[in-house]
C-alpha angles and dihedrals in degrees: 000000000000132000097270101225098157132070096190125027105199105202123190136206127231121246111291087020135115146206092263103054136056090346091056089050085053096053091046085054095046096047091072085059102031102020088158101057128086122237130207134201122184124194100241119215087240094061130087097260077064113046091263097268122179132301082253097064094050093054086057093053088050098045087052092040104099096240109181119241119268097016131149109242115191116195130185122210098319093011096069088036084066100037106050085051089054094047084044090052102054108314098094082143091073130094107215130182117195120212129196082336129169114214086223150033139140107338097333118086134160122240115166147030116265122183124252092026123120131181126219110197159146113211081200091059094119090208090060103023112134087029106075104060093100101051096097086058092052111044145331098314131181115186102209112204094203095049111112117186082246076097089174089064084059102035095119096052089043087058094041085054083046102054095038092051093045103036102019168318093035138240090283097051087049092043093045094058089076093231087116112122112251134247 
């Protein structure tokens, strides 16, 4: 079990997404590392439940959602879009990962590093392709060659990234070993 360093884990869906897909089998994963923690997942305006509205609406719902200070927010493909703009705009507190994540679309785009934000990533992820190459410039990014935008084929290895980079010994360490799945 991991140090538990968060009281509340935010996780966000992708567009066209909901609460009760990818982002649920996330928090299940999560809970065998984190099982004190609560976790919280909004339905996004950009999400099916929604009518699936632009990245920019949902900002707006996050900036007015009450996030407590110093959370960990998760966000898969649009999710951690919106999230990392809200942490650049104001929300430095907060802890975000990025997952299979673009630095642009529609309105919202990313313009500047923030601390405590990584980016989980394939810049050959065909949903997101054209739309990664700043994200070295941008956090700590590791562009994962294996990674599909199917997030829920991957969600084991995705929890085994989270937990490195938040408890030790890091993505890179855990990268380095060579125990990555391969492309």
């Amino acid at each position: 079990m991991a140090s538990n360093q968060f009281a509340t884990i935010y996780l966000l869906h992708g567009r066209g997404g909901w609460p009760g897909g990818s982002v649920l089998l996330l928090e299940e994963l999560l809970r065998k590392s984190y099982p004190g923690v609560r976790y919280v997942r909004p339905s996004l305006p950009h999400g099916r439940e929604n009518g699936v509205q632009p990245a920019e609406r949902s900002l707006e719902y996050l900036r007015a959602l009450p996030i407590e200070r110093a959370a960990l927010v998760i966000g898969v493909s649009m999710g951690g879009l919106v999230a990392a703009k809200l942490q650049e705009d104001g929300r430095e507190d907060l802890q975000v990962i990025c997952i299979s994540s673009p630095t642009w679309a529609d309105g919202v785009n990313l313009e500047r590093r923030v601390p405590h934000r990584l980016a989980l990533y394939s810049s050959h992820d065909e949903v997101i392709a054209g739309r990664t190459s700043r994200w070295p410039r941008l956090a700590e990014a590791h562009d994962l060659p294996w990674l599909t935008h199917d997030t829920d084929a991957h969600g084991e290895w995705l929890i085994r990234l989270i937990v490195a980079h938040l408890s030790g010994p890091g993505v890179a360490a855990v990268l380095a070993s060579g125990q990555a799945p391969a492309k």
